[in-house]
N, C-alpha and C positions, 0 to 999 in steps of 0.2 A: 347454544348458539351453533348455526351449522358451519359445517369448513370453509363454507366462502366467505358466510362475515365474519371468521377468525383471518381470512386472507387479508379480507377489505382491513378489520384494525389491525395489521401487521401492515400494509401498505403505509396507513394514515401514520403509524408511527416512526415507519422509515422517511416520508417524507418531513414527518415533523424533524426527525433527527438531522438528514440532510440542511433541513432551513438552518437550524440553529448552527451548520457548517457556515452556511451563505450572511449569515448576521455578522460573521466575522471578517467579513471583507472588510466594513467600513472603517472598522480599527487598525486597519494594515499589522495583521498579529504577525508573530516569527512564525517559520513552519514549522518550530517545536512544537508551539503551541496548539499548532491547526493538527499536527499530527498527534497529538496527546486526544483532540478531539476525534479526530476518524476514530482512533482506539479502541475509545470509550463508545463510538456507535455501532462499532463491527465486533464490539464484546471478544478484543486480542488485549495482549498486552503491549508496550509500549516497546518493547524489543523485537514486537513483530510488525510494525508496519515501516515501508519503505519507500522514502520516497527520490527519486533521480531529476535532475536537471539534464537537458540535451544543452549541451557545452561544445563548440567545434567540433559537432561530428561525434563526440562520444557522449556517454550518460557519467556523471558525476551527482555521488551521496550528496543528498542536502539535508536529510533525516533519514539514521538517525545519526548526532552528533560524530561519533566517535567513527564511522566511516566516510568522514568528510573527504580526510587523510590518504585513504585505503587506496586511492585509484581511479581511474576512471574504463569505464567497460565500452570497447568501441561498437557501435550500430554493427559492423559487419563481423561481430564476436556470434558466440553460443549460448550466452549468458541468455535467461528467459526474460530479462527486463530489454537485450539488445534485439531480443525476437520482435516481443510485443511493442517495443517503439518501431521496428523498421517495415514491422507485417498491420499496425494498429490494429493489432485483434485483441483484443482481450484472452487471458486464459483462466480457467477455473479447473486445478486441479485436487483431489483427494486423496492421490496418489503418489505426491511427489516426489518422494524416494525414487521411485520407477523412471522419471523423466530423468535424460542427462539435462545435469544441468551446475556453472559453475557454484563449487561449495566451499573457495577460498574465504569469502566473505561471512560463512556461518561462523568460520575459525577466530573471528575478530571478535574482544570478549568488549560486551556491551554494558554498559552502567544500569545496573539492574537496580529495581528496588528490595530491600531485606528478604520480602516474602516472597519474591520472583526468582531469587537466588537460586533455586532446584531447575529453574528456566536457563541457567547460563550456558550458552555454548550448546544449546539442544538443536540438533537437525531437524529442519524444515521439514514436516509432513507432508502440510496442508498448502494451497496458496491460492490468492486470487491475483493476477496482475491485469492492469490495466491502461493505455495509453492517455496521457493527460496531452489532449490538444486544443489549439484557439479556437474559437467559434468558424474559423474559416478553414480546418481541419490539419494545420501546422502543427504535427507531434512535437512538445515542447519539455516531453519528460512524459515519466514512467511513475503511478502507485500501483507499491504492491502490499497485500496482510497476508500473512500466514500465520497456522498454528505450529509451534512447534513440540518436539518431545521425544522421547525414546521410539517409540513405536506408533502408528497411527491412531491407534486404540487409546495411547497416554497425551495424543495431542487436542482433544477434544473434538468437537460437534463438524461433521463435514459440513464444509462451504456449500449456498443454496443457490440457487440463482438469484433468489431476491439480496444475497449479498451482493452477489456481481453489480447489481441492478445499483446497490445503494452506494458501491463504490467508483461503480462508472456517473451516476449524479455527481458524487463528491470529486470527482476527476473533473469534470465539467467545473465544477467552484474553485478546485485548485489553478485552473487553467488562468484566472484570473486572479490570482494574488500576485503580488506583486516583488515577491522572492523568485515567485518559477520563474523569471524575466530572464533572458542572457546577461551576463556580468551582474545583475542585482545582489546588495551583499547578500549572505545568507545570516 
C-alpha cells in the first residue's frame, strides 16, 4: 500500500474514532467517561488527559477528578491551558520540558491504575492542548493530552499533527456536552 492510502486509512480511522466520541452525546455521559474515551483514541493514559472549564474568568479541572479541588488557573495567568484559552490557538509541543510552563499541578498525585503506577507523578513531556469553543467561537474550556515520563525518550511517540487534528474534532464534541456548560454539575 503506498503512503497516501496508509494516510487515507489513518484519516478513516481517526474520524471513526472521533464519531464514536460524538455517539456519546446522546447519553449525556460524565466527563470521566468522555475523557476515558479521548484516551483511549489518542492512545495516553488516563492521567494524561485534561480537561478545564472557563468559570468566571478562570479555567477550573473538570478531569481529571482529583484536581477538581487543586484551583483554578486565571485566563491572564502563564499556565499553557491560560494561553491556549485566551490566544484559541492550539499548541503541539514535543518538547515540553523546554516551555515555561506551570508544574504545580504535575505535583498532584492522580489515582492511577496498578500497571500505570511507574506513571505516578511523572513530568509532562509531550502535550497537545487545545481550545474547546461554541460553534459561535466562545472559548468555553481548554483539552489538553500529554505523554509523560522521565525523559522524552521514556514518554513515548511524539504528537502528529493528525493528533492535533483528532483532538481539536474531539474539542468541537466536547464543546457540546453538557458538563462543559457554566455552573453545570461536573
Amino acid at each position: 500500500m503506498s503512503s497516501t492510502g496508509n494516510q487515507g486509512a489513518g484519516a478513516k480511522a481517526a474520524k471513526a474514532a472521533v464519531s464514536e466520541l460524538e455517539s456519546m452525546l446522546s447519553e449525556s455521559p460524565s466527563s470521566d467517561r468522555v475523557c476515558l474515551k479521548l484516551a483511549h483514541i489518542l492512545h495516553v493514559r488516563r492521567n494524561e488527559v485534561a480537561l478545564l472549564r472557563l468559570e468566571k474568568g478562570s479555567l477550573r479541572f473538570i478531569f481529571p477528578p482529583e484536581l477538581r479541588s487543586a484551583g483554578v488557573l486565571p485566563l491572564t495567568g502563564s499556565a499553557v491551558a491560560a494561553r491556549t484559552a485566551a490566544t484559541r490557538t492550539p499548541l503541539l509541543s514535543n518538547a515540553f520540558m523546554r516551555v515555561k510552563h506551570v508544574s504545580l499541578f504535575e505535583a498532584v498525585k492522580l489515582g492511577v491504575e496498578v500497571e500505570d503506577q511507574s506513571q505516578e507523578q511523572m513530568p509532562i513531556q509531550k502535550i497537545i492542548s487545545v481550545p474547546v469553543a461554541t460553534p459561535g467561537g466562545n472559548v468555553i474550556g481548554v483539552v489538553q493530552v500529554s505523554r509523560k515520563g522521565l525523559d522524552s525518550s521514556l514518554a513515548g511517540a511524539d504528537f502528529t499533527g493528525e493528533d492535533l487534528k483528532q483532538l481539536e474534532q474531539g474539542a468541537e464534541i466536547l464543546a457540546r456536552m453538557p458538563f462543559m456548560q457554566e455552573g453545570a454539575e461536573i
